[in-house]
N, C-alpha and C positions, 0 to 999 in steps of 0.2 A: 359297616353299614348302620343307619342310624336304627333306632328300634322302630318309627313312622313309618319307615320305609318297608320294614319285615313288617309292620304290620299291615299295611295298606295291600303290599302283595297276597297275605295271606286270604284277607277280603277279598282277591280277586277270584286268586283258584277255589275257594269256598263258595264264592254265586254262581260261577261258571258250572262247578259242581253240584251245586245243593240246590241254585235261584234262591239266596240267600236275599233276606226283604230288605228294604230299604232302610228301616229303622234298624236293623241289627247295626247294618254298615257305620252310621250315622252316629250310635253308640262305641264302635269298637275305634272309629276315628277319633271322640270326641278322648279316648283312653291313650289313645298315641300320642296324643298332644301331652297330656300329664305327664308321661314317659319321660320326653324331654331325649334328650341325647347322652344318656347314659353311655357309661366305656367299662368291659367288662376288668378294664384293666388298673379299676381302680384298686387303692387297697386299702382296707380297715384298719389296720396297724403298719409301727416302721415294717421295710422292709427286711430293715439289718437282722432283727429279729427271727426272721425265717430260713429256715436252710438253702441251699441251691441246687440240691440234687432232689429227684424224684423219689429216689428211694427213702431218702430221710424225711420230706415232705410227705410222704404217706403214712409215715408212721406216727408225724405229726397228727395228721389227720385222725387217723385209731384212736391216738391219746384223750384226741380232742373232743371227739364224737361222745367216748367211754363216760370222761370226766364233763360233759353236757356244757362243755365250754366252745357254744357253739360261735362266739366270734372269731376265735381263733382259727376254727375249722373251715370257718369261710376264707378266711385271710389265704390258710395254708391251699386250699384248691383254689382260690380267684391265681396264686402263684403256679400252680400246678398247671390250671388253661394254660396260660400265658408262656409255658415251656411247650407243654403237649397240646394243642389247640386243636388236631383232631381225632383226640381222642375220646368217640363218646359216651366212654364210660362216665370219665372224670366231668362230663358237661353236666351230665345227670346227678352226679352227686355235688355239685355246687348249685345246682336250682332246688337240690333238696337243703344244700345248708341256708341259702337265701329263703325258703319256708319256714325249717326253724325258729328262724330270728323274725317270721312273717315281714319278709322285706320282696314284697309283690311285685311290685314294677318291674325290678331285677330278676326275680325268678319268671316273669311273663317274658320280659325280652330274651332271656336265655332259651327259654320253653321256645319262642318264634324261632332265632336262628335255630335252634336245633331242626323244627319242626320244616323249616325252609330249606335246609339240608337233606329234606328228603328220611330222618331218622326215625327208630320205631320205637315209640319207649308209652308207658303206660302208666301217670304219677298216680293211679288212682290205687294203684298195687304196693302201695307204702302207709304209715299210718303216719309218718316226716312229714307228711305233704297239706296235711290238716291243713295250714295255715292262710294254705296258699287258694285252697278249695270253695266251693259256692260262688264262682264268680260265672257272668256270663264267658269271659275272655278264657278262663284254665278250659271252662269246658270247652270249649268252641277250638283251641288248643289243641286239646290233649287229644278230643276223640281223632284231628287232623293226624294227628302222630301216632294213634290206633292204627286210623287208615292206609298210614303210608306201609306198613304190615301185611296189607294184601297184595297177592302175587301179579305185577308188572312186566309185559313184556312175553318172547317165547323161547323156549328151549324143549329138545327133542332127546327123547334117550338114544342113542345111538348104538350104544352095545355093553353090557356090566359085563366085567374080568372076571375069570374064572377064581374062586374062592381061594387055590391057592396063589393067587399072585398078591402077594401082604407089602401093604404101602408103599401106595406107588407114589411116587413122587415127581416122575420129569416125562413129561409127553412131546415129542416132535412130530413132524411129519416126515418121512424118506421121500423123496418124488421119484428116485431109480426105483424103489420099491414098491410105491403107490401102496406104503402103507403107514400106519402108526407106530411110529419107536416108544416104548416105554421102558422108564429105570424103578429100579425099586430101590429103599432103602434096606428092606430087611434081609435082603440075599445076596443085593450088588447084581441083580440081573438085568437084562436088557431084552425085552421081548419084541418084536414086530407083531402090529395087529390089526386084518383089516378090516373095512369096513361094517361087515357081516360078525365081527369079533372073532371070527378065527385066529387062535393064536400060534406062534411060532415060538421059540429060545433061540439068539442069537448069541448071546455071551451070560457068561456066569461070573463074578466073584470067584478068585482061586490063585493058589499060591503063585502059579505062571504068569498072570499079568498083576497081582497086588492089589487089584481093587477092591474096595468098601463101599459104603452105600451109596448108590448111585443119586445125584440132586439136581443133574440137568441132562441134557444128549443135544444133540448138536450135527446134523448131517446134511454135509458140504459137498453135495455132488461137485463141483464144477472143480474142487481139488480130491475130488476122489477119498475124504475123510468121515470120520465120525470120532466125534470131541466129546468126551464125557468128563463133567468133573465129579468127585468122587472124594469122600471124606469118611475118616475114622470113626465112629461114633456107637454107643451103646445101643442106639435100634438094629446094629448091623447081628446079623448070627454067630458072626464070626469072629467076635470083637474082642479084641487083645488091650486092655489097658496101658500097654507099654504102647501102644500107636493111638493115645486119645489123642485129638489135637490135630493129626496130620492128613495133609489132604494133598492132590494133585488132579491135572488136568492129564488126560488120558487119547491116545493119538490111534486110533485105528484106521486100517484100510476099509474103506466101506461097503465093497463089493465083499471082496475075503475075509474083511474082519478081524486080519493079522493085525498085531500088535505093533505098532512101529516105532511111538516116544512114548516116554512119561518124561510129566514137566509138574515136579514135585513144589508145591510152596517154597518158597524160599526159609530157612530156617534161621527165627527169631527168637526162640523159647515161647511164642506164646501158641495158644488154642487155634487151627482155624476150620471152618467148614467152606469149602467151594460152593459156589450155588449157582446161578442163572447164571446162563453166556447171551451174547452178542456178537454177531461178523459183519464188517464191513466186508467193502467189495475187493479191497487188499487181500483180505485174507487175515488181517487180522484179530485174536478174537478177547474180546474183554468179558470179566470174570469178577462177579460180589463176591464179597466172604460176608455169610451170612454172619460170624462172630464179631467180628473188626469190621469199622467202617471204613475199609479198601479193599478200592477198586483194581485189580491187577489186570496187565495188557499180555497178551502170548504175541508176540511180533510175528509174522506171517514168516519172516525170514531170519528168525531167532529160534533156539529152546530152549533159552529161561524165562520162568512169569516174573514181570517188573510190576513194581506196584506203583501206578501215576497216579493215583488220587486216596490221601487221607483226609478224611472230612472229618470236625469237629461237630457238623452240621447233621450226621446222620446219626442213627443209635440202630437201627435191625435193618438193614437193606437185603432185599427180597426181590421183586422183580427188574428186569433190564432191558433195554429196544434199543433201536439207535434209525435214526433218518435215513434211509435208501444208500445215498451219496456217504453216511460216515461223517457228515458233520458233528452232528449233533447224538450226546446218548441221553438217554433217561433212565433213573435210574431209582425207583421205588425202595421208603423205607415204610413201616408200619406204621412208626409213631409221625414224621415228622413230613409226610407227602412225597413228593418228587422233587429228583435233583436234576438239573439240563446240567450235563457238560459240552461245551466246544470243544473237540478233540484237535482244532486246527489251532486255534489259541488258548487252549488250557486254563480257558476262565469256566468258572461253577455259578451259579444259580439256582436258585427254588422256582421251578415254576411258576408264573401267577395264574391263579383260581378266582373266579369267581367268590365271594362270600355265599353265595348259596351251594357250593360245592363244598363236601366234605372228604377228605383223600387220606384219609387213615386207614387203620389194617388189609392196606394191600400187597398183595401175592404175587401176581402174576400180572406182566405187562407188557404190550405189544403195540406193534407200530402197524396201521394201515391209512394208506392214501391221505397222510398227515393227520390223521385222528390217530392217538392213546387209547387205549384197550384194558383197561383195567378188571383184575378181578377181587375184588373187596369180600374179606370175610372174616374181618376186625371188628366191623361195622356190627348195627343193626335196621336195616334190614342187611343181609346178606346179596351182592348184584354185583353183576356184570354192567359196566357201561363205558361209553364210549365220549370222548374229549375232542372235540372240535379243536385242532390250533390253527393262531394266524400264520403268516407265511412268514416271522420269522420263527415259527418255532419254538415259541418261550411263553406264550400264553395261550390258555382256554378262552376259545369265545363263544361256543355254545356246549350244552350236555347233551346228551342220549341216553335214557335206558335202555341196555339191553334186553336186560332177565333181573327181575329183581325179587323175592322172596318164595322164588321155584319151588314147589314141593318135592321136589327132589335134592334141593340144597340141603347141604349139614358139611360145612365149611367147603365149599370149594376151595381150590387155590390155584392152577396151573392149569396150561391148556395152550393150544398152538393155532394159529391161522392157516388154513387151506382153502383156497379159492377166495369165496368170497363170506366165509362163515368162520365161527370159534369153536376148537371144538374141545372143550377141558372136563377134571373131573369134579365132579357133583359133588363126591364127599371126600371126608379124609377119614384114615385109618389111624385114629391114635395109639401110641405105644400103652395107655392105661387100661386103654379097652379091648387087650387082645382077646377075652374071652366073649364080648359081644362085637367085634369089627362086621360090618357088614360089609358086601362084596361093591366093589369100587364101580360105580356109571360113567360113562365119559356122553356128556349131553353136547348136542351143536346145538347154535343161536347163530342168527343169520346177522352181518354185521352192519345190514341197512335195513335193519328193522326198527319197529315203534315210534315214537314221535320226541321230536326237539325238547328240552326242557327250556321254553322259551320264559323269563322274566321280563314281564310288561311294565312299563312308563306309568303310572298312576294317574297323571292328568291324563294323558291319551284315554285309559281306563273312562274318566267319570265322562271326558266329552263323548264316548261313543253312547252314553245314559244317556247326554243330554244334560247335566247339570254338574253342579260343584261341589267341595267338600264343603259343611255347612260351616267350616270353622274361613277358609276361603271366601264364602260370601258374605259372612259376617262382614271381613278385615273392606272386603269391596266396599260394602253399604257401610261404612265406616262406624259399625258395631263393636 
């Protein structure tokens, strides 16, 4: 998107909001034009020059910062975007290196797309940013990206877990049970919980069935199952270094809860963690590893997990859905958005997004009435929202917030659809904080709530004024 463009939108939601006066408008168009059509993809130096991995590109970064070499610093995050593009840390700190070097334009257009994205950031909180400062447009900007930090949308507390139930991490719904399934990481438990938060124990971690921390649940009335995948790891209680690495999908009766398969990874020497599932109507059910970017299938009428999708494309894949019918999955990674597979012809794709959408640090993702359900808490602001797709399924054509900067947030990540609402938890229990973890909230957000993120037409915009952009009537009257 050109920076005119971000900017002339911004004018819009700003008068709508503020009754911003004519002359501002008039000023901040005449600024868009200067802009010109900037590509954030240019670069200051060769490219041979820079690394190609992120990790080493950040260190670049450090050195560069340290040693006040600050063209280089640019060069190495303008390369950074351009691998991670939503992630908005790294946007922040390339409109801070475009300050340094006081190269305005570039840190305003950056400032817009961020700010058009909906992101909360505050450049007034750095002493970097000098350069960029005293303008009408930074401030007119920034306070915009203040504001997007105020809480949008609604969410209900529905019920906080009893203190001891420590990181929880996978929430479903049971419909035979008409209650809440929860897994933990730190015990390997599985509790049922309903409405009112009355809790139940259904299964433990223990030597008889071999599970570790619990990272998804999965209950299949219509085959009488409950699918847990379950991986080795050091937040477990019970954790044995000789089983770092090893994870499987776990096969219970769901009335009884007897044990009936394990369908262990398949063994490659490397790390894996199981995480999010997905069932089509087969029965079959698909499984991230949160370590590796594969995607493994459990055949409905198999019991080994095959692994049909290695993508070079992803780096942390985290949430997963798939379309009613099984055509189509998705497949959330933090850094790099969503992935579509066709599971009928085994082609992959990235979503397409909007340029005003940002689809970084998301968790948890969910399919309703062909809208994506995302839970972002990579980001800043912190939200819930909801993806309009076309009918074939491969692109966004409108947003929705759902909940966006709750006070009750402090990283969401997971949560399940019932009826016609979300219902996930508020916060996360990190393993650093076990001596201040606070007890876990599980909020619902209804998933026809608040208003379109509708992106207006800019002529349409000035003829509903009544007039044109001054640069427009100029070019008319042959100015």
């Amino acid at each position: 998107m050109e920076p005119k463009t971000v900017l002339l939108f911004i004018i819009s939601e700003f008068h709508r909001i503020s009754k911003l006066n004519k002359s501002v408008i008039t000023i901040v168009f005449a600024l868009s034009l200067m802009l010109g059509s900037f590509s954030l993809s240019a670069q200051s130096g060769p490219a041979a020059t820079l690394p190609e991995n992120v990790p080493a590109l950040l260190a670049k970064v450090n050195e560069s910062y340290a040693a006040k070499d600050y063209q280089a610093l640019r060069s190495a995050l303008e390369r950074i975007n351009e691998l991670r593009p939503n992630n908005s840390e790294y946007m922040y700190r390339l409109v801070i290196a475009y300050a340094l070097l006081d190269e305005k334009s570039k840190a305003y257009d950056l400032m817009l797309r961020m700010q058009q994205q909906g992101l909360n950031y505050d450049f007034m909180q750095t002493e970097d940013s000098m350069n960029i400062r005293g303008t009408e447009v930074f401030d007119f900007v920034n306070d915009l990206m203040i504001m997007a930090g105020n809480p949008v949308g609604e969410s209900e507390a529905v019920f906080t877990l009893p203190g001891s139930i420590k990181m929880p991490e996978a929430i479903a719904w049971d419909e035979s049970r008409q209650k809440f399934l929860i897994g933990t990481l730190t015990d390997g438990r599985i509790i049922a919980v309903d409405k009112d938060g009355q809790v139940t124990e259904l299964l433990r971690a223990n030597a008889e069935n071999g599970m570790w921390s619990v990272f998804d649940v999965l209950a299949d009335q219509q085959r009488n199952r409950l699918w847990v995948s379950s991986s080795a790891t050091p937040a477990f209680s019970g954790f044995d270094p000789a089983d770092k690495g090893r994870a499987a999908l776990y096969e219970f009766n769901l009335e009884t809860l007897e044990l009936i398969n394990r369908h262990p990874v398949p063994v490659d020497g490397r790390a894996h963690i199981l995480g999010s599932m997905a069932i089509n109507p087969a029965g079959d059910i698909y499984i991230v590893d949160r370590l590796l970017p594969i995607l493994y299938k459990k055949p409905a009428d198999e019991q080994n997990l095959v692994a049909v999708l290695a993508s070079r494309k992803m780096i942390s894949m985290r949430g997963v859905t798939m379309q009613p019918d099984g055509s189509l999955l998705y497949v959330a990674d933090r850094e790099l958005g969503i992935l579509v597979v066709d599971t009928v012809q085994g082609l992959t794709g990235k979503l397409q997004v909007p340029d005003t959408l940002n689809i970084g640090g998301i968790d948890g993702l969910y399919m309703w009435n062909n809208n994506l359900v995302m839970i972002q808490n990579g980001i800043s602001p912190q939200r819930v929202m909801r993806l309009q797709l076309d009918p074939s399924g491969t692109q966004v054509t409108s947003v929705r917030p759902l909940a966006v900067a709750q006070p009750e947030f402090d990283i969401p990540n997971y949560g399940t659809l019932q009826g016609e609402d979300i219902y996930y938890f508020a916060n996360t229990q990190l393993p650093a904080d076990k001596g201040a973890q606070k007890p876990v909230t599980v909020l619902r957000t209804p998933l026809d709530s608040s208003a379109d993120l509708v992106q207006p037409d800019m002529m349409e915009y000035f003829k509903t004024r009544g007039e044109k952009p001054e640069a427009q009537q100029k070019n008319e009257d042959g100015g």
